[in-house]
N, C-alpha and C positions, 0 to 999 in steps of 0.2 A: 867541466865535465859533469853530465849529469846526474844524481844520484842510481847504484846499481837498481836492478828491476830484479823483484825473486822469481818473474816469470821469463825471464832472457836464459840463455845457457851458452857458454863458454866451450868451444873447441880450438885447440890449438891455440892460436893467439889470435882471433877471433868472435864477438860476441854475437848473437844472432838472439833474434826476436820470432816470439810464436807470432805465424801466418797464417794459416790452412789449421784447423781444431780437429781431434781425432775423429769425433762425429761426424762435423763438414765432410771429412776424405771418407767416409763407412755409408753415409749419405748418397753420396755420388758415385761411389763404387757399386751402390747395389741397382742404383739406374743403368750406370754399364753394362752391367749383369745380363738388366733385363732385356738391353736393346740387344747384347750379343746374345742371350734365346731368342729374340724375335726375329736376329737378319737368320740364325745357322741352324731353327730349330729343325730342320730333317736332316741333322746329320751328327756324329760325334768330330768334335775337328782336332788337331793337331793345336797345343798353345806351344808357341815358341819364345819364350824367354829370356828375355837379356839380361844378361848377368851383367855387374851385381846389384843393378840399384832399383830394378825390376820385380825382383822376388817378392816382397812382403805384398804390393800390389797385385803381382800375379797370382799370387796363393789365396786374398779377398778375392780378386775378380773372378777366379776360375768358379770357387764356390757360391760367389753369386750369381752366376750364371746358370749353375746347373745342369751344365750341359758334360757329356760323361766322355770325354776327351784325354787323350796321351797330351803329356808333358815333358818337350825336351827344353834342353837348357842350351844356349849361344853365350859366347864373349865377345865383346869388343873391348877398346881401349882408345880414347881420346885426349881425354882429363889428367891436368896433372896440378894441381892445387886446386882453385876455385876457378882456372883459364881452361878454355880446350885450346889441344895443342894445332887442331886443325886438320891429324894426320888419324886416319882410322887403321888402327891394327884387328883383323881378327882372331881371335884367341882360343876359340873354341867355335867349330866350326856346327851347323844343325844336323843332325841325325837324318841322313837321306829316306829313307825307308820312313821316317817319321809325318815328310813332307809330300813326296811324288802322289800324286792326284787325288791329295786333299786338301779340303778346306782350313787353313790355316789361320789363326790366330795370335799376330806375332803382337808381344808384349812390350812395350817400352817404360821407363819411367820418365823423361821428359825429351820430349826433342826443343830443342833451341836453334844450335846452326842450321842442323838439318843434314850433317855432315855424314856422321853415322846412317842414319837411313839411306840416304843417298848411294853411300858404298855399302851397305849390309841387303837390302833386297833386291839388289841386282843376283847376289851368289843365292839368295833365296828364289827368285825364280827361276835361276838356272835348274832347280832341283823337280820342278813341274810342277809345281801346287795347282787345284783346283782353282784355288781364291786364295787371296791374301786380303786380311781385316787387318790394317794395323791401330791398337788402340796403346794411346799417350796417357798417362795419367796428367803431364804437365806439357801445355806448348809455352813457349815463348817465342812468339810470332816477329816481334820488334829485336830478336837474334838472329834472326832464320836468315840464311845467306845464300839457300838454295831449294828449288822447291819441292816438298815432299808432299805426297796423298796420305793425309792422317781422317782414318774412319769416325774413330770415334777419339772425344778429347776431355778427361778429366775436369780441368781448369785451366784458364789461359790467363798466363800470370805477368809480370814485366819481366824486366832484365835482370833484376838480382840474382844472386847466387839465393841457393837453397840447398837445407838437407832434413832428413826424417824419415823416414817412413821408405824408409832403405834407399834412398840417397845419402852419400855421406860427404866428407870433406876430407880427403886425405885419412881415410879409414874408420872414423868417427861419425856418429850420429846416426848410423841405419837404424839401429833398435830402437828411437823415437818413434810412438805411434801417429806425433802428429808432425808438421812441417812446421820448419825455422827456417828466416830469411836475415840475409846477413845484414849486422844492426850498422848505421852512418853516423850513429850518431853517439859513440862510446868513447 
């Protein structure tokens, strides 16, 4: 086994190694920023939010954008350790009047299966949006099991599991500014 790192961090019984540096993800957040003023800039739009591993991202990306928009919040539920279970729950459904023929900005923290999107904006366009943007902070494309239209993409990362930067692992690690990817070699 090889000796601890003081830059590794320990959740549950799990060690994980910094990936993604808090800069790198403030970096590339504020490109996103820019590209979402430059697709939506005549309009104030609707961010839509997925709870919960969305928020820290969505609260940089909204102010890097600058663009002066309502913020509702969504739930799903897929995940149940470091697996998705395959089955999408919705939890917390979008504020209709938030959506109906506007331009919409729905929030993600990573798509991977593709499983989530796939069953989440369907019930989102039933609701009439003008436009739907959907921006990822993270793909994993070599997960992806079905296909989704992702606008804009953070970083496209492998298959590992990850948390930080309000993805967590079993209720751990959101409040990391930057991202950990689970360590193989502890």
């Amino acid at each position: 086994m090889p000796p601890p790192h003081s830059d590794r961090i320990r959740l549950h019984e799990h060690t994980f190694r910094p990936f993604l540096g808090e800069e790198e993800i403030q970096a590339r957040v504020a490109v996103l920023g820019q590209e979402l003023r430059d697709r939506l800039a005549n309009g104030a739009p609707s961010f839509v939010v997925m709870l919960k591993g969305a928020f820290v991202f969505a609260a940089d990306l909204v102010r890097a954008s600058g663009l002066d928009g309502e913020v509702c919040f969504v739930r799903t539920s897929s995940y149940v350790g470091t697996e998705s279970e395959g089955k999408v729950k919705l939890l917390l459904p979008p504020e209709e009047e938030l959506v109906r023929a506007k331009d919409v900005v729905l929030i993600e923290d990573i798509v991977d299966s593709g499983l989530t999107m796939q069953a989440f904006v369907p019930v989102l366009e039933a609701l009439g949006p003008r436009s739907i943007t959907l921006v990822t902070l993270l793909h994993k494309p070599d997960a992806q099991r079905v296909p989704v239209r992702i606008d804009l993409v953070g970083f496209t990362i492998p298959t590992k599991f990850v948390v930080g930067y309000g993805l967590d692992y079993d209720g751990l690690g959101r409040q990391l500014p930057a991202i950990y990817q689970l360590a193989e070699d502890y």
